[in-house]
N, C-alpha and C positions, 0 to 999 in steps of 0.2 A: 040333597046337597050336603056332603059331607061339612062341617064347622065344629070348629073351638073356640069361644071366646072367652076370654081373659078378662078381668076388671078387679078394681079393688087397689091399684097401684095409686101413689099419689107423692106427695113431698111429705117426711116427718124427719124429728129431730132423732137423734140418738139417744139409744134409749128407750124407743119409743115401740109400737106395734101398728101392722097393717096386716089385712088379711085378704088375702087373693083369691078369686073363683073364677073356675076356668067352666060355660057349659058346655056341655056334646048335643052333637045332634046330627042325623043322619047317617049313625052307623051303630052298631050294638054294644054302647059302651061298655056293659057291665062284661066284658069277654077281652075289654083291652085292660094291660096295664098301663097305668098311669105316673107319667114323668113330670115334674118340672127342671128346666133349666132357665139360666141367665145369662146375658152375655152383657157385659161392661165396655164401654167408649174401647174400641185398639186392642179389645182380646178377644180372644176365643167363646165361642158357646159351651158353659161349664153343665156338669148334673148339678142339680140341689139337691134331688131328693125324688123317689118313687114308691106307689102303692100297687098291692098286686089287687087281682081282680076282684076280690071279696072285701079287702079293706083290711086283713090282719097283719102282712105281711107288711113293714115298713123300710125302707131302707136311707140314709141320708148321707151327704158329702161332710166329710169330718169339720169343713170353717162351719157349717151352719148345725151340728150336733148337739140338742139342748136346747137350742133358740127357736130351732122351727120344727112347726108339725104337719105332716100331710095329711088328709084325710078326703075320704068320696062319701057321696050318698046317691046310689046308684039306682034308687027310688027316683029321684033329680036330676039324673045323668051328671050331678055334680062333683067337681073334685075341690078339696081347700086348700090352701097354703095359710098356714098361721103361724106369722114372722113376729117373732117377740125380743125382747133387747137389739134390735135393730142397729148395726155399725155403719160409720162412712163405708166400708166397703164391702157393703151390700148393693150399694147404688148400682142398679144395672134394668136393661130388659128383661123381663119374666116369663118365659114362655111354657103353654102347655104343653104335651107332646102325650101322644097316645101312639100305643104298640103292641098288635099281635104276635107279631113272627115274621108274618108277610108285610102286611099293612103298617102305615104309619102314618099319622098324620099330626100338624104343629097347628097353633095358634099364630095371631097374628100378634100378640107380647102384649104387656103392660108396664108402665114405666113406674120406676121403684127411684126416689130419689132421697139417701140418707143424709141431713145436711142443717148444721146448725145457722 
C-alpha cells in the first residue's frame, strides 16, 4: 500500500521554525522526485519547493527562497521541509507529493499555522 505521511506541522509565532517530514512507503522512493506544496483557506495548491532523486538538485518557489530547505534521506525513505523565519502567510496545508513521470502520489497534508 502505496503512503505518504506528513507531520511536524503545528501553531508557531513569526519568526519562528517548524520542520516537516513526509514518510514513503510502498513504492521506490529513492527513484521518485520529491515535491512539497501548500494550499491556504480559498486558494489554489501552490509548489514550495522540490528535490530530485539523489538529494543534490534543489529547486524552490521565489515567497519561500532563503527561508526554507528541502532535503531527503533516502536511507529513510525520508524527505524534510525546514521552514525558518516563518511569515503569517505561510499558514496553509503542506503537502507531500512524489513523482516519476508516470506515477504520482500526494500525502494526506499537515497543517502549518503562522500566528501571533
Amino acid at each position: 500500500q502505496v503512503q505518504l505521511v506528513e507531520s511536524g506541522g503545528g501553531l508557531v509565532q513569526p519568526g519562528g521554525s517548524l520542520r516537516l517530514s513526509c514518510v514513503a512507503s510502498g513504492f521506490a522512493f529513492s527513484r521518485y522526485e520529491i515535491r512539497w506544496y501548500r494550499q491556504a483557506p480559498g486558494k489554489e495548491r501552490d509548489f514550495v519547493a522540490r528535490v530530485d532523486t539523489t538529494g543534490d538538485r534543489r529547486h524552490y518557489a521565489a515567497s519561500v527562497k532563503g527561508r526554507f530547505t528541502i532535503s531527503r534521506d533516502n536511507a529513510k525513505n525520508t524527505v524534510y521541509l525546514q521552514m525558518n523565519s516563518l511569515k503569517p502567510e505561510d499558514t496553509a496545508v503542506y503537502y507531500c507529493n512524489a513523482w516519476e513521470g508516470v506515477s504520482m502520489y500526494w500525502g494526506q497534508g499537515t497543517q502549518v499555522t503562522v500566528s501571533s
